[in-house]
N, C-alpha and C positions, 0 to 999 in steps of 0.2 A: 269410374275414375273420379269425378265431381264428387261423387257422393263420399269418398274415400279422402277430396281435400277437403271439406265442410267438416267432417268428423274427429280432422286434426287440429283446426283451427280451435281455438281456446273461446269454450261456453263460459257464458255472462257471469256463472258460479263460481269458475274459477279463476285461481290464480295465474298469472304468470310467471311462474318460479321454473318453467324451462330456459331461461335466456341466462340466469346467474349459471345452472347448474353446467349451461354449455362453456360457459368460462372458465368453471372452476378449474381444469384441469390445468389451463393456463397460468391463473393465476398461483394454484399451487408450484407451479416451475419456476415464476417468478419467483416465488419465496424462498424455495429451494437453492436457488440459484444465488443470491441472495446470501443466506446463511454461508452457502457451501462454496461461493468464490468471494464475492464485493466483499464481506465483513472481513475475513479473513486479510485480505491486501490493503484495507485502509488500517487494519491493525499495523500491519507489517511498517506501512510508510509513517506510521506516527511514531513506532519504535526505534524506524531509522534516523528522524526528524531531530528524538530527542537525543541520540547517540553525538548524531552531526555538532547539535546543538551545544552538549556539553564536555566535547573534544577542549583539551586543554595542552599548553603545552609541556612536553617530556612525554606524552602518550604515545606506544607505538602504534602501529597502523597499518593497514593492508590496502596498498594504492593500483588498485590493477595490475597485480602479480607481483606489483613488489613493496617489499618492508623496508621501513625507517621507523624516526623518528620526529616526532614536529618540535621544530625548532621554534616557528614565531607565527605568526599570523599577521597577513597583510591589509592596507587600507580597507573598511569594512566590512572583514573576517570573510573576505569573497573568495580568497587563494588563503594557500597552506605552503610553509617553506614548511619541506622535510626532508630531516639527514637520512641518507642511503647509505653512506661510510663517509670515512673522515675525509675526506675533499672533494664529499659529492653531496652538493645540495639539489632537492627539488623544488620546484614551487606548479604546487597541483593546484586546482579549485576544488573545491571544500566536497560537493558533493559527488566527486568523484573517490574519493574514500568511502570502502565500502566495510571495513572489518575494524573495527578496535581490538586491535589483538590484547594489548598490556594497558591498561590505566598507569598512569605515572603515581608514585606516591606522596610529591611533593603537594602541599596544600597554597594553592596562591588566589 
């Protein structure tokens, strides 16, 4: 059994290239993981970021199941008034707009 861990142990000739290659598998999941979840969801919140961002008023909207219109935007575009129908206003916070349904086509 000695003679069997001496014979494992890494002679003065060689390298130690067993301790990367026990990672590797690891590390390849990392990457994977990686490409195939993180990249993918920071795309997604920069896409939404810039939606939120360039929401205008007359744009309609998708405010957790229900459509309007934005009417105006409040002290430091923190909330959203939006019409629902002609005597119903809302006032949502911004990032709870999840859908730009219609772009408005007015240029302001």
């Amino acid at each position: 059994m000695t003679a069997h861990v001496l014979l494992m142990t890494a002679q003065p000739g060689q390298q130690g290239g067993g301790a990367l290659l026990g990672f590797l598998p690891f590390i390849l999941i990392i990457v994977i993981m990686y490409f195939l979840m993180i990249r993918p969801q920071v795309k997604r919140q920069k896409e939404r970021q810039k939606m939120l961002d360039g929401l205008k008023k007359g744009d309609e909207v998708l405010v957790a199941g229900i459509y309007g219109k934005i009417v105006t935007f409040t002290d430091e575009d923190k909330a959203v008034i939006v019409k629902v129908d002609d005597n119903t206003k809302l006032k949502v916070d911004r990032s709870s707009i999840t859908v730009l349904v219609k772009a408005s086509k007015d240029k302001e």
